[in-house]
VOPAGU-2260 file (C-alpha; in pm, 1 decimal, decimal comma):
REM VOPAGU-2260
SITE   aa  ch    i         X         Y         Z
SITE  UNK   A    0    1016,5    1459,5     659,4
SITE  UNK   A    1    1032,1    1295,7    1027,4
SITE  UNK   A    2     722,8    1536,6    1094,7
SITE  UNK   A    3     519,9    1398,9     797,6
SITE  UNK   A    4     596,8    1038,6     883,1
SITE  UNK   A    5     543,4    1121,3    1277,4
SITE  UNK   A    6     228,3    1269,8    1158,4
SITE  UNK   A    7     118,8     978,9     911,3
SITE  UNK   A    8     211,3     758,8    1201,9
SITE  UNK   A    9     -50,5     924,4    1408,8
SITE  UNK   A   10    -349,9     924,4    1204,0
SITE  UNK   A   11    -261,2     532,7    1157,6
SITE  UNK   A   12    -270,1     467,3    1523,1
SITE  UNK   A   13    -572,4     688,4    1547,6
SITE  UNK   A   14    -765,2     513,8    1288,9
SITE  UNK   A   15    -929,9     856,3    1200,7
SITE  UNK   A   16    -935,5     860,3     821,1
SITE  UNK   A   17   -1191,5     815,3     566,1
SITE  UNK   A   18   -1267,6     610,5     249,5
SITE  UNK   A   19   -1184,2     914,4      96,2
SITE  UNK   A   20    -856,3     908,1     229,6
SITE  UNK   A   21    -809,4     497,0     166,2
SITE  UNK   A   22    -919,9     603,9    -199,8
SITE  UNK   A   23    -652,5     820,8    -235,9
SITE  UNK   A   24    -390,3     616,2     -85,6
SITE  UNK   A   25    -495,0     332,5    -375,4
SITE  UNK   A   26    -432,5     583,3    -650,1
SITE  UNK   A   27    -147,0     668,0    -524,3
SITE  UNK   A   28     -36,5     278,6    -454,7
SITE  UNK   A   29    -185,9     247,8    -829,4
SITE  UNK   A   30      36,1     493,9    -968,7
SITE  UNK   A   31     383,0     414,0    -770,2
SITE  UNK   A   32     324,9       9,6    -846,1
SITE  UNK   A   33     274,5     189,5   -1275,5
SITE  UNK   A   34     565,9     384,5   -1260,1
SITE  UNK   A   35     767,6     129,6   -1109,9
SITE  UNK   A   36     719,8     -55,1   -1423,8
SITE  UNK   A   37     856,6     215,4   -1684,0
SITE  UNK   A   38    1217,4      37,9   -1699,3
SITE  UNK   A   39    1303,2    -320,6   -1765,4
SITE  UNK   A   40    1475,8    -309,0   -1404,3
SITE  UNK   A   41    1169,1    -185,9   -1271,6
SITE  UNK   A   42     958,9    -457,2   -1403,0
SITE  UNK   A   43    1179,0    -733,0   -1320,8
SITE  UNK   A   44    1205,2    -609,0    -994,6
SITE  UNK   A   45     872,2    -612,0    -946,7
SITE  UNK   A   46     874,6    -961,4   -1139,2
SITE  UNK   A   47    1098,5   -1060,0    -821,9
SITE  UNK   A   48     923,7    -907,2    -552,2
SITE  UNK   A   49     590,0   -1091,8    -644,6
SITE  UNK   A   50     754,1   -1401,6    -656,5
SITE  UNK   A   51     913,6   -1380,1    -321,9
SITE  UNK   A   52     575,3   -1274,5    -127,9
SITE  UNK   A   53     338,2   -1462,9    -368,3
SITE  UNK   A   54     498,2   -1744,5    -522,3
SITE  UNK   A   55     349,7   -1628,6    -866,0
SITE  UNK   A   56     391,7   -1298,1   -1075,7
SITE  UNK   A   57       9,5   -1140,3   -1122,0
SITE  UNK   A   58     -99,9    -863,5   -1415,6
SITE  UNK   A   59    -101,6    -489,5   -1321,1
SITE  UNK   A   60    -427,2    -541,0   -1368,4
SITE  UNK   A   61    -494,6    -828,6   -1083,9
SITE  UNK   A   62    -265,6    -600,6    -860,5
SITE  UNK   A   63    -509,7    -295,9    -893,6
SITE  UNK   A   64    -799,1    -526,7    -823,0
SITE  UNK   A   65    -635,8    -630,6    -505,2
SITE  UNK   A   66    -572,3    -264,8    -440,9
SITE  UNK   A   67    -940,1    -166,1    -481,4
SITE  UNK   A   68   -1065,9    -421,0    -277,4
SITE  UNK   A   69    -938,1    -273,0      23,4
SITE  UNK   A   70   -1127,7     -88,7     316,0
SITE  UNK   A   71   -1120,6     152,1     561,3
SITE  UNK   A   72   -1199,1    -115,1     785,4
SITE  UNK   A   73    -942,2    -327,1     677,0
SITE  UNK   A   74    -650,0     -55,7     673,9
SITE  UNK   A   75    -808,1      59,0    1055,4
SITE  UNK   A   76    -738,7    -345,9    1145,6
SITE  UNK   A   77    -373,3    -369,9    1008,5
SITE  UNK   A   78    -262,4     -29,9    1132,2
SITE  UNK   A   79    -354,6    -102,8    1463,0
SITE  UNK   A   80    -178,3    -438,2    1465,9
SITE  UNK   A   81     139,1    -288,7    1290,6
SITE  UNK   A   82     207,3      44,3    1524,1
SITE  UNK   A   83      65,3    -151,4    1837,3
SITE  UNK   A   84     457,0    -242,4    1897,6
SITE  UNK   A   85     544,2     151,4    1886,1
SITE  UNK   A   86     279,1     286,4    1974,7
């Protein structure tokens, strides 16, 4: 497991993946954020978590949009401001 994070941790810093692989990481994000949502703990959990960050609770729906709208660029931008301090 500490390989596979080392290695995910790399490819971050790097900046060397592709829409293909931001793609990916959204259906994933898509699916876990879903699932998440199967139990009543898991939805007001989630219910708790949005209200903490966001100050409101958004639809699965709104969520996914958010998801989609996200780059290559923009992931390039926040990883390299995120693993700058370990890097």
């Amino acid at each position: 497991m500490l390989q596979i994070t080392k290695k995910t941790a790399q490819i971050l810093l790097s900046g060397s993946f592709s829409d293909e692989d931001v793609k990916r990481a959204q259906a994933q994000l898509k699916v876990d954020i879903a699932s998440s949502m199967e139990t009543d703990d898991g939805v007001l959990e989630e219910i708790g978590l949005q209200s903490l960050h966001n100050g409101k609770v958004s639809s699965l729906k709104d969520v996914n949009t958010v998801i989609d709208s996200i780059t290559a660029s923009d992931m390039k931008g926040v990883s390299g401001r995120i693993f700058y301090y370990f890097a």
